[in-house]
C-alpha positions as CSV (number, residue, x, y, z in Angstrom):
1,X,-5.6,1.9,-29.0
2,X,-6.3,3.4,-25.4
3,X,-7.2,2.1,-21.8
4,X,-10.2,3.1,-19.8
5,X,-8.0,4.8,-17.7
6,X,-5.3,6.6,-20.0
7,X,-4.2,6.7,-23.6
8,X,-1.4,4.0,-24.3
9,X,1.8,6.2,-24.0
10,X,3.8,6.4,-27.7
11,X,7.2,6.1,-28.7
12,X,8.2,9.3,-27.6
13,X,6.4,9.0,-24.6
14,X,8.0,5.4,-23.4
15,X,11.3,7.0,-24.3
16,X,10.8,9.8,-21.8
17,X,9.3,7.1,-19.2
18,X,12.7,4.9,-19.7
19,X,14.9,8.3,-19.6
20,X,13.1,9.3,-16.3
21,X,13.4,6.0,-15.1
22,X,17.0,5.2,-15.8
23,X,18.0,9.1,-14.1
24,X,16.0,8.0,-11.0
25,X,18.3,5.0,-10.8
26,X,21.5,6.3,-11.0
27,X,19.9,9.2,-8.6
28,X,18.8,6.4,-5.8
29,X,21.9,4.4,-6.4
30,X,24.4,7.7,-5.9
31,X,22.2,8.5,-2.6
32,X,22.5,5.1,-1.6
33,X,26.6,4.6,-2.6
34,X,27.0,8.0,-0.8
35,X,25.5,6.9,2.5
36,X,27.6,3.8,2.6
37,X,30.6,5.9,1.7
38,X,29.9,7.9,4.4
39,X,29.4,5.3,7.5
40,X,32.3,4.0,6.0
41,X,34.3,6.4,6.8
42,X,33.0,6.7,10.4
43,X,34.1,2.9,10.5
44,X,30.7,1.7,10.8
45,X,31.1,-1.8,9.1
46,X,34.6,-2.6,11.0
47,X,33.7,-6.0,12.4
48,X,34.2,-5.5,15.9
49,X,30.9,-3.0,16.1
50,X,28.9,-5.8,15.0
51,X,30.4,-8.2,17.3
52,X,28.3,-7.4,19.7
53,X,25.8,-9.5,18.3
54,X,27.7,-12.5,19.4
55,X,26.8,-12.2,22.6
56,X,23.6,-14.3,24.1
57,X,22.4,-11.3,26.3
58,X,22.1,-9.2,23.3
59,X,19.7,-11.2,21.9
60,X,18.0,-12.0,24.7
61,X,17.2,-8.8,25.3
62,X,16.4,-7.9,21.7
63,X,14.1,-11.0,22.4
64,X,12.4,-9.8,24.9
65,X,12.0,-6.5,23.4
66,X,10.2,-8.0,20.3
67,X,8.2,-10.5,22.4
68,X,6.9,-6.9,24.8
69,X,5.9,-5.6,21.3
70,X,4.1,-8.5,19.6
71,X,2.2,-8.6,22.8
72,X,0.6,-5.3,22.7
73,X,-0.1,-5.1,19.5
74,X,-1.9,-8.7,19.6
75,X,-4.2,-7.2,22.6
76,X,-4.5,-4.3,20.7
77,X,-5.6,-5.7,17.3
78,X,-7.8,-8.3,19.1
79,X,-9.8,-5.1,21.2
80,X,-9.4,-2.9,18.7
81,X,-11.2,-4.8,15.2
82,X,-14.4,-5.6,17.3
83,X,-14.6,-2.3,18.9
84,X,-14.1,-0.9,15.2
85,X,-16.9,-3.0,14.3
86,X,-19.2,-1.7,16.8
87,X,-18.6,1.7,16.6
88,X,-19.1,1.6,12.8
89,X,-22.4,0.4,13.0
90,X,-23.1,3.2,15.7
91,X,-22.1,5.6,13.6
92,X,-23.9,4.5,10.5
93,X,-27.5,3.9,12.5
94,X,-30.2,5.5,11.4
95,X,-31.3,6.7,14.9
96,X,-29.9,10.8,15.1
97,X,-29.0,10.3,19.0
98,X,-26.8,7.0,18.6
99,X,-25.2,8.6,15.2
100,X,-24.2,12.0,16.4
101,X,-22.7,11.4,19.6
102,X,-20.4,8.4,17.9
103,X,-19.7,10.8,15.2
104,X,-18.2,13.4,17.4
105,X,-16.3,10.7,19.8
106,X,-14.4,8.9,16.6
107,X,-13.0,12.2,15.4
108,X,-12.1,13.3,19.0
109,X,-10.3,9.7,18.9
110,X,-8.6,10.1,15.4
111,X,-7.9,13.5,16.1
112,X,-5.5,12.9,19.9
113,X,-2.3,11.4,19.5
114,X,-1.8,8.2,20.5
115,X,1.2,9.3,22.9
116,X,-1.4,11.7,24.5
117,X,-3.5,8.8,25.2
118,X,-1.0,6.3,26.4
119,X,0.4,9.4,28.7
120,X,-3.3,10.1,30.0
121,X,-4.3,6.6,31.0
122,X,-0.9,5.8,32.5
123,X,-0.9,9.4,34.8
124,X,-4.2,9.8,35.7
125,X,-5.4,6.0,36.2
126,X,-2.0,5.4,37.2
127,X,-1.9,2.2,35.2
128,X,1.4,-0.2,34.4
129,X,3.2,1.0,31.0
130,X,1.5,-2.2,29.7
131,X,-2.2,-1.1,29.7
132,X,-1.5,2.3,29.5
133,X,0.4,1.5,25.7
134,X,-2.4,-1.2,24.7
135,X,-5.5,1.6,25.7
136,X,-4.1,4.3,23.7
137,X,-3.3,1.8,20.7
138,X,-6.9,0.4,20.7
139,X,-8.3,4.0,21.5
140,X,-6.9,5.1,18.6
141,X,-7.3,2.1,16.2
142,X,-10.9,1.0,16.9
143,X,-11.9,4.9,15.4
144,X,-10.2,4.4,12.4
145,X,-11.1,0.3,12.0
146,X,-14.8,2.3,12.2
147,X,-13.8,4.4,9.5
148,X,-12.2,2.1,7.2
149,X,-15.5,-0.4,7.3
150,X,-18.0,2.2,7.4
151,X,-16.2,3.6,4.1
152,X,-16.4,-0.4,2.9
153,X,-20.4,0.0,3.5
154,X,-21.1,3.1,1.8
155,X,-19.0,2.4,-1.1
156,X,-21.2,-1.1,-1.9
157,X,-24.0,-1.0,-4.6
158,X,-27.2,0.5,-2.9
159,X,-28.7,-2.7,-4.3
160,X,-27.1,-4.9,-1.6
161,X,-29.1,-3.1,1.7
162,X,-32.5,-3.3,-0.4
163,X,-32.3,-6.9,-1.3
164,X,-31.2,-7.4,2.2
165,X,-34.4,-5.9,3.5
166,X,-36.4,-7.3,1.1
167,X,-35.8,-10.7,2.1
168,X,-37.1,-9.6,5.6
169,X,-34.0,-8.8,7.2
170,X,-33.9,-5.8,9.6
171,X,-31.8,-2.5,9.0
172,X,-29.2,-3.9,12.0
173,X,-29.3,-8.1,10.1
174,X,-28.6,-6.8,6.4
175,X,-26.0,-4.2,8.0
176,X,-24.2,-7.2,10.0
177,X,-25.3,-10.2,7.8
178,X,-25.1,-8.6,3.6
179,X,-23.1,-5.5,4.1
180,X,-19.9,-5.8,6.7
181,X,-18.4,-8.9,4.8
182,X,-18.4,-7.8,1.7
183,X,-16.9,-3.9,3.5
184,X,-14.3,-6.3,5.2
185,X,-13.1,-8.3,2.5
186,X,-13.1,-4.7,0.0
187,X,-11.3,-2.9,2.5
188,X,-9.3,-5.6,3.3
189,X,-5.7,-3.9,2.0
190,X,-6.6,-0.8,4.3
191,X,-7.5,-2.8,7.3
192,X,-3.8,-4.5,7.2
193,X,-1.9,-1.2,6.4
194,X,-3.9,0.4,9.6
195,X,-2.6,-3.6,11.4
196,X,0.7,-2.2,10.6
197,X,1.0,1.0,11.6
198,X,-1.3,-0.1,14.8
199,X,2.4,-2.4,15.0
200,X,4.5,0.7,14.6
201,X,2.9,2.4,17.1
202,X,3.9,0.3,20.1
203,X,6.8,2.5,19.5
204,X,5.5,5.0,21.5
205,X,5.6,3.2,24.7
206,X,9.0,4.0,25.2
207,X,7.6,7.4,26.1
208,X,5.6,5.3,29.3
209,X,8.1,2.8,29.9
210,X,6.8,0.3,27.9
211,X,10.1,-2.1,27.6
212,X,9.2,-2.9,23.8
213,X,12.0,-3.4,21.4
214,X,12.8,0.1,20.7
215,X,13.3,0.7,24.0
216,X,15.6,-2.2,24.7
217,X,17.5,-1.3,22.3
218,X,17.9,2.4,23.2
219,X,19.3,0.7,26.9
220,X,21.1,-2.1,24.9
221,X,23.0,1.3,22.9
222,X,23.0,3.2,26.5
223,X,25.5,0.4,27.9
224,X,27.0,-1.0,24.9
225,X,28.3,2.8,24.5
226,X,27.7,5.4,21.2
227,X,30.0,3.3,19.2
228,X,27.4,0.5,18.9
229,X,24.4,3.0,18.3
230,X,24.1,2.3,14.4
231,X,24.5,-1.3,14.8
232,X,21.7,-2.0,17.1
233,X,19.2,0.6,15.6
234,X,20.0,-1.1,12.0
235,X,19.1,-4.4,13.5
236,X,15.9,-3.4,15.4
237,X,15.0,-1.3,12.0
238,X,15.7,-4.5,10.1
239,X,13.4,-6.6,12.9
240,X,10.6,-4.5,12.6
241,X,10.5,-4.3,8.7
242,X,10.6,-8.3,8.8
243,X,7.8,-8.3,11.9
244,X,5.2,-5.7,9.1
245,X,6.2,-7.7,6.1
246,X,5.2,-10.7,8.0
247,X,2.4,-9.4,8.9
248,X,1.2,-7.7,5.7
249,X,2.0,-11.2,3.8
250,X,0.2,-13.5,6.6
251,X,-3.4,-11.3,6.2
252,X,-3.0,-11.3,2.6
253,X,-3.0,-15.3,3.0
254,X,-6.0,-15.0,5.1
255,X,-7.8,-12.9,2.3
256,X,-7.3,-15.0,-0.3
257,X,-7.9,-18.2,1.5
258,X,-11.1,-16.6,2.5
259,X,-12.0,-15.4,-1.0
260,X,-11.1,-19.1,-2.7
261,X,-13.9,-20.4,0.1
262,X,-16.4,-17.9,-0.7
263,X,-16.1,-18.3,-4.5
264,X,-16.2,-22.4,-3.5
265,X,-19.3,-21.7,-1.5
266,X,-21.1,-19.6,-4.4
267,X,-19.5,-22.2,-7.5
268,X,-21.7,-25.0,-5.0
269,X,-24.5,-23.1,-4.3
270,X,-25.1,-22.0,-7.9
271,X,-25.8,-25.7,-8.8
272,X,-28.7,-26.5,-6.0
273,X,-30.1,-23.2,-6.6
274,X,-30.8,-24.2,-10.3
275,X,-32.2,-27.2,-9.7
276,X,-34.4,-25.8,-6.8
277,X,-36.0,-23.4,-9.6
278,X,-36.1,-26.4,-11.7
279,X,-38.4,-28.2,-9.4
């Protein structure tokens, strides 16, 4: 009995999978016992290095720090998805002197580091660490938001641009109408790993100024002393893992409410249509 995919694996193959399996465990678990070991020993979990978090300022500032982050990456996402959009359907138009010149502007985009960009608009346009850390982000992001969809487009059934224009719609209506949903909602999973990273990024304003959160905590660490280093750099790790799993989980929600309404509107639709053939 085999899979599309693969042959089922046999006995001797499961026993090597469970073997392999079972060494990567007690591998991962050493690693992991030998790290704690370690800070241990440095007297990294004595209770008065994480006492710190007791005080109100702390948090405060580690509030601050998250609400500077969640900021730019809201403008950024928000600038960034529509801009994607636009430049996708520059770059997949049928006209030679619209496609080329988007062409070679999304990989100059993709290509430049977003520090690069952020350092650029802050020096030469002399703008505050804020816009300077939100232009690079959507710089960046909106050329690879074009990338993602336009890989959504091309990767649909050829079938779904013809019947588009043979119900009358132009190239630019069945390209906006029939072909970016469905791009969207297939490329979905990518679009919300790039709304991550896009997250992660803000990061880098710390090389501007930007006040985001790993930057107060860098300061927070600065006063505090080295001794409190680990702690606050465990918690701001632990913060922004939270933030991206929130994230992650909250467009997933928005996917799958979206696809219960399409398959709703398609379950109601297929009714009326059969009676309209009827009559």
């Amino acid at each position: 009995m085999s899979s599309v995919l693969y042959d089922v694996p046999g006995p001797k193959a499961r026993r090597v999978s469970l073997i392999g399996s079972i060494v990567g465990i007690v591998l991962i678990g050493g690693l992991l016992a030998f790290a704690v070991s370690t800070l241990a020993q440095q007297g990294i979990f004595e209770a008065q290095r994480w006492q710190v978090f007791a005080i109100p300022d702390v948090w405060k500032l580690i509030g601050d720090g998250i609400v500077a982050t969640l900021s730019a990456a809201a403008v950024a996402a928000v600038i960034a998805f529509p801009l994607g959009l636009l430049l996708c359907l520059l770059r997949i138009s049928e006209v030679p002197a619209i496609r080329i010149p988007t062409r070679i502007v999304l990989e100059f985009l993709r290509g430049m580091p977003v520090v690069l960009m952020m350092l650029f608009v802050l020096l030469v346009f002399a703008t505050s660490p804020f816009v300077a850390v939100v232009t690079g982000l959507v710089l960046y992001n909106s050329a690879v938001f074009a990338e993602i969809i336009r890989a959504g487009i091309q990767s649909l059934p050829k079938g779904q641009r013809e019947a588009g224009l043979a119900v009358g719609l132009t190239s630019f209506q069945s390209r906006l109408i029939v072909e970016l949903p469905q791009a969207i909602r297939r490329m979905m999973p990518s679009l919300v790993a790039q709304l991550v990273v896009l997250l992660k990024d803000t990061s880098l304003g710390y090389i501007v100024s930007y006040e985001e959160l790993l930057r107060k905590v860098q300061l927070m660490a600065d006063v505090l002393g080295p001794q409190y280093l680990f702690p606050v750099f465990f918690v701001a790790a632990a913060l922004y893992i939270t933030i991206n799993f929130s994230v992650s989980r909250l467009a997933i929600w928005i996917e799958r409410r979206g696809s219960k309404k399409a398959a709703g509107g398609v379950a109601k639709a297929e009714p009326a249509a059969v009676e309209a053939a009827a009559k």
